[in-house]
N, C-alpha and C positions, 0 to 999 in steps of 0.2 A: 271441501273443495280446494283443490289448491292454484296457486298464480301460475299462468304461462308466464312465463318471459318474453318481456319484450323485442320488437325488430331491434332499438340499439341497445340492447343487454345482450343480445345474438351476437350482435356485429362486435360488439368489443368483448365477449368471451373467447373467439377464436385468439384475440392477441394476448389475452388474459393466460389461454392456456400455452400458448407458445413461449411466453415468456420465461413459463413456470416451468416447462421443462426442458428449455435455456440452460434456469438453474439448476435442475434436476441432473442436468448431464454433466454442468461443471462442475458441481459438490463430487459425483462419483468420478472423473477424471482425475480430481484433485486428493480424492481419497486412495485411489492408485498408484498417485503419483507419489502422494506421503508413505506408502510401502515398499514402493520400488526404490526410494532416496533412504528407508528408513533397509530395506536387505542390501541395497549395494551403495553405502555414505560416501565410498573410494570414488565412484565412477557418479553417479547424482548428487550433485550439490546444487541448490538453488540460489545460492550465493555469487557463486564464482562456477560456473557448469565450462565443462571440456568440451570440446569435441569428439563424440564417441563415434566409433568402429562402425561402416554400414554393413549394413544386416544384424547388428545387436540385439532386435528383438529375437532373431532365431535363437541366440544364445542364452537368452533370459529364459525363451520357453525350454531349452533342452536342459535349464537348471532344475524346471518341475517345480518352483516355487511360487509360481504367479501362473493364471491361466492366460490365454493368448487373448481374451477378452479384456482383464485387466493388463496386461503391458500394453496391448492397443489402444487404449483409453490414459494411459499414464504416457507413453512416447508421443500419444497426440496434444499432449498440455505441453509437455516440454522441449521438447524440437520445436513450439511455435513461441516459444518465451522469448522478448528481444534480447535478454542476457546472452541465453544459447546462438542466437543467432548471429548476436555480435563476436562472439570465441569465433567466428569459422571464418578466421582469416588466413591468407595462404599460406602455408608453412605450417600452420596450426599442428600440431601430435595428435592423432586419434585413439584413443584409449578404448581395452579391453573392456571386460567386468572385472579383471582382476587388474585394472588399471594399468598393465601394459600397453607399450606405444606398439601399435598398429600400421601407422602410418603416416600421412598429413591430408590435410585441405590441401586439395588441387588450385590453381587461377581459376577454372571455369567456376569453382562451388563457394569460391571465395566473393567472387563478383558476383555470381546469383546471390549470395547471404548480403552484399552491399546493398542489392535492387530492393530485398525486403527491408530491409535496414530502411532505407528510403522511404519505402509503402509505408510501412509501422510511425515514423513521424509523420510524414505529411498526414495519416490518418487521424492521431493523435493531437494535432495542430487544430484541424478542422472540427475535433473535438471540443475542446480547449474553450473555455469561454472568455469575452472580451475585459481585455490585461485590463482595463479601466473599470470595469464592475466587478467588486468583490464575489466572493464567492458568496460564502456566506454571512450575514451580518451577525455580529455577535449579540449574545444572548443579553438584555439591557435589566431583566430582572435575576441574574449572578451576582453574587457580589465580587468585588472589587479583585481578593486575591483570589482569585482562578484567571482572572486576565491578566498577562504582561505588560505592564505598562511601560511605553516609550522614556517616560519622563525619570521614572523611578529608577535609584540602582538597585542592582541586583541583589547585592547582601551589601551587611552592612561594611565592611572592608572597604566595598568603591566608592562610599561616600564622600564628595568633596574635602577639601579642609575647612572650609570657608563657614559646613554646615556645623563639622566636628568642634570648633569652637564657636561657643555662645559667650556674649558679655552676662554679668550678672540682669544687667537691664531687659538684656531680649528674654534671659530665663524670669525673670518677672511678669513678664508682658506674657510669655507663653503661659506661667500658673495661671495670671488672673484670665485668660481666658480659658481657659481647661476648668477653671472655678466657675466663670460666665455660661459657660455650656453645660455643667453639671446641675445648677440651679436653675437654667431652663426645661433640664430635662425633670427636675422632681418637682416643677409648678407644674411641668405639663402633664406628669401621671395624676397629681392630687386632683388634677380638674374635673 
């Protein structure tokens, strides 16, 4: 005999599966899009991206090296990236696939790219969670060096002068407790 499912196992598998192919469509955009940066590195960079030539997907397809399914799935992750969106300021050079200049950003396409410009933070913002609540608390059973401590220097070079000389008394004082704590620790295994 097997389980039906439940009304709320129903109700929360449709967002269960929406989600999932959310991701299913970004992993394959983003696998497109690492082909199309990976045949043409001149003209797609995800670093520093140009602004490219309009109508470039036709040229992509008349290259015969990608189907029109994958460049439509790869111009749609990249043309919505804020990096790209930010290069299309006026005057901007629009570049080929063979990385010649084309032309430029207009004012009108320049100020449309500002309005998204806009949208993509204030969306981002509203995102954002409140600057007073950490993100994440950090992990309290790590030990010590995997976290950056404020207090600590970084290597030994930045260390004070103050720390770098000892009198012979403080290196006293430091053995006999380094001797204090070793003898606690081997009372506390024999016990």
């Amino acid at each position: 005999m097997s389980e039906q499912p439940t009304t709320e196992q129903n109700q929360e598998n449709p967002k269960a599966k929406l989600e999932a192919k959310r991701k299913k469509e970004y992993e394959a955009n983003r696998k497109a899009l690492d082909e199309l940066c990976t045949l043409y590195p001149e003209v797609f960079d995800m670093a520093a991206p140009k602004p490219l030539q309009i109508g470039v997907h036709t040229a992509i397809a008349e290259d015969g090296k990608l189907s029109k399914t994958r460049i439509r799935r790869a111009l749609n992750l990249y043309v919505r990236m804020r990096r790209y969106i930010a290069c299309l300021t006026e005057g901007a050079e629009r570049i080929t696939l063979g990385g010649k200049s084309v032309g430029t950003v207009t004012e009108e396409e320049a100020k449309h790219a500002a309005e998204k410009l806009a949208e993509i933070d204030k969306k981002r913002a509203q995102r954002k969670p409140q600057t007073d609540k950490p993100k994440r608390r950090p992990n309290r059973n790590k030990p010590n060096s995997t976290r950056p401590a404020a207090n600590k220097p970084a290597n030994k070079a930045s260390k004070p002068q103050a720390e770098k000389k000892q009198t012979p008394e403080s290196k006293q004082n430091a053995e006999e407790r380094m001797q204090s704590k070793l003898e606690a620790l081997v009372n506390k295994r024999s016990n």
